[in-house]
N, C-alpha and C positions, 0 to 999 in steps of 0.2 A: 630636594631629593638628590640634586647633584653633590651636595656638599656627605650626603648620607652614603653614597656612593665611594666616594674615593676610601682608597683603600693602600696602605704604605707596600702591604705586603703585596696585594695586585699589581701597583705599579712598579715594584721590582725584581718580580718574579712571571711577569707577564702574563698576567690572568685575566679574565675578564670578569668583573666582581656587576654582575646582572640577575637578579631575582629569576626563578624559574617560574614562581606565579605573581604576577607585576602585584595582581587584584590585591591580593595578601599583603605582600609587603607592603602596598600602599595603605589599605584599611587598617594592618597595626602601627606601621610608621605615623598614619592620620593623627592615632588617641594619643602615643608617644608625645607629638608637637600640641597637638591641641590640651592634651590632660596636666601635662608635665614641661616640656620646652618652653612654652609660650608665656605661662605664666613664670618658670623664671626669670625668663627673660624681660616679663615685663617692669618687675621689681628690680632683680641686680643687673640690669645690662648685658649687652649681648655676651651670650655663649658662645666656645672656641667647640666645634666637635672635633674629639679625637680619632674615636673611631665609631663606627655604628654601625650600618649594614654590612653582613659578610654572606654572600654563598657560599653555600657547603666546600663549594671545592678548596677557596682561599681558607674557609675554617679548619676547614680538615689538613691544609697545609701547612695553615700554621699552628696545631697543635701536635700535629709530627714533626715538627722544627722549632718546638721552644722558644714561640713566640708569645708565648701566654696567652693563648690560646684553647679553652675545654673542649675537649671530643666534641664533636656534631651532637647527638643525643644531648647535652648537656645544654647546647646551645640551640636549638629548637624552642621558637619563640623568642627569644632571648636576643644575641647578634644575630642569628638566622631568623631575621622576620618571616619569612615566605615559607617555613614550613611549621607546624602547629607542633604541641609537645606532646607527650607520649598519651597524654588525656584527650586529646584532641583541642586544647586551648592557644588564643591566638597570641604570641607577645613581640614587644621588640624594648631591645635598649642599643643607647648611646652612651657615653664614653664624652663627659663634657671636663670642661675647665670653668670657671665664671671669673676671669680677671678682677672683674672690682671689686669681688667678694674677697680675693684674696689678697688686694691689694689695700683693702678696709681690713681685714682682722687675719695678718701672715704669722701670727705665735700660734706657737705649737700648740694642739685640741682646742682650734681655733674652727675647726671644720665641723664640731656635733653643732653649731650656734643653727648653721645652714640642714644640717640634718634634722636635727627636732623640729627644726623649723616646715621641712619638708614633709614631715612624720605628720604634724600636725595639720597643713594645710592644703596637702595634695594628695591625690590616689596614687600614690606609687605602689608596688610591689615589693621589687629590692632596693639598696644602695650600697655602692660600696667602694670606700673611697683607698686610694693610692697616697704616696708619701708626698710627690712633687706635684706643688700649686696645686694640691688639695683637689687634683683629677678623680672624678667617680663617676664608676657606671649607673646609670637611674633604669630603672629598666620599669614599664607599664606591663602588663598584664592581665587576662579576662577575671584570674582568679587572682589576686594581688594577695601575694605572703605579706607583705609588712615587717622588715629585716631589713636593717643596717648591718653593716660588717667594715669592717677597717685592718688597712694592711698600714695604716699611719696612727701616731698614738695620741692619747689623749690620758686627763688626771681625768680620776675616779674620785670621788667625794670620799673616799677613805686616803684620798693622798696618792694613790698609787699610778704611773706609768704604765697602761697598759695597751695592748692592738688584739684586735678581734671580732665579739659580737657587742657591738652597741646596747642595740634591745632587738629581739623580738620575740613573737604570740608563748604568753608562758614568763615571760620576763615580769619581775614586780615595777621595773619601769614603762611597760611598753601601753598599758592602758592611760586615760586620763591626759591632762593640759598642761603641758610642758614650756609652759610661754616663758618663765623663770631663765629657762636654759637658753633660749633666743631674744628674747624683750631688746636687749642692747642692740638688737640690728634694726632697729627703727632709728637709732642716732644718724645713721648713716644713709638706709632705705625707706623708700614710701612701702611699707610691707599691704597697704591698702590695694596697689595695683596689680595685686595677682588676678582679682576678680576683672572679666571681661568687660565690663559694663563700666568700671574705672574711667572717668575722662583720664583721655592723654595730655 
């Protein structure tokens, strides 16, 4: 929780980046690590968090400052673990890096291998990854959308360069086993040790 806590914008703008309802943040921060963290990290190696928990106040700051940053409302559930979203659902995301993932496969649309890969073998909700070290937010959820997005590019099987939506619900790719598009990451990964019961 400490590492979930720290905040660039808190600590340079003097905030105090502290949950208003601890309960909360801790019971969706809990499914976050236990649904999604835990088992990346059991396969690619430890994760770097970028960013992750924000009170409203640091959020609300820094999307009135251009920090990339979504309205409050937006981020309910979401960076704001401790407050529910406009349905009353609980969520949180983190804002990770995975070094060895990217130091195994650094060419460009090198990062859908790790997302089909996610698509396929975790409850996430969202994902959506950034240009540098292939940084993306995973975010868990009560009701999980299942959506990929990218602001980093990747080839289409027609050839083309593109950033956007990956897949999601509606997509002709987004049903179905997509092992084709990540298989090559067993070269490198024990992809077996996602499950908890995996000897270490």
């Amino acid at each position: 929780m400490r590492d979930f806590l720290f905040s660039d914008i808190a600590a340079i703008h003097g905030f105090s980046n502290i949950p208003d309802d601890p309960d909360l943040a801790v019971e969706a921060g809990t499914r976050l690590c236990e649904d999604l963290l835990e088992p990346l990290q059991r396969v690619f190696g430890r994760i770097v968090i970028r960013s992750a928990y924000r009170s409203c106040e640091v959020n609300d700051f820094g999307s009135k400052n251009k920090y990339n940053c979504a309205a409050n409302e937006r981020n309910y559930a979401a960076h704001i673990w401790d407050r529910r979203d406009a349905n009353g659902h609980m969520g949180a995301t983190a804002c990770i890096v995975i070094p060895e993932f990217v130091d195994a496969f650094p060419n460009e649309g090198a990062w859908t291998k790790l997302a089909w890969w996610i698509h396929d073998n975790l409850p996430y909700s969202s994902l959506y990854f950034f240009p540098i070290n292939f940084a993306f937010n995973i975010t868990w959820h009560e009701k999980p959308v299942r959506r990929i997005d990218s602001y980093t590019r990747w080839i289409t099987d027609a050839g083309e360069s593109k950033t956007g939506t990956l897949t999601k619900p509606g997509f002709d790719n987004h049903d179905g086993d997509h092992r084709t598009e990540w298989e090559d990451l067993s070269k490198v990964f024990d992809l077996s040790k996602a499950h908890r019961d995996t000897p270490q």
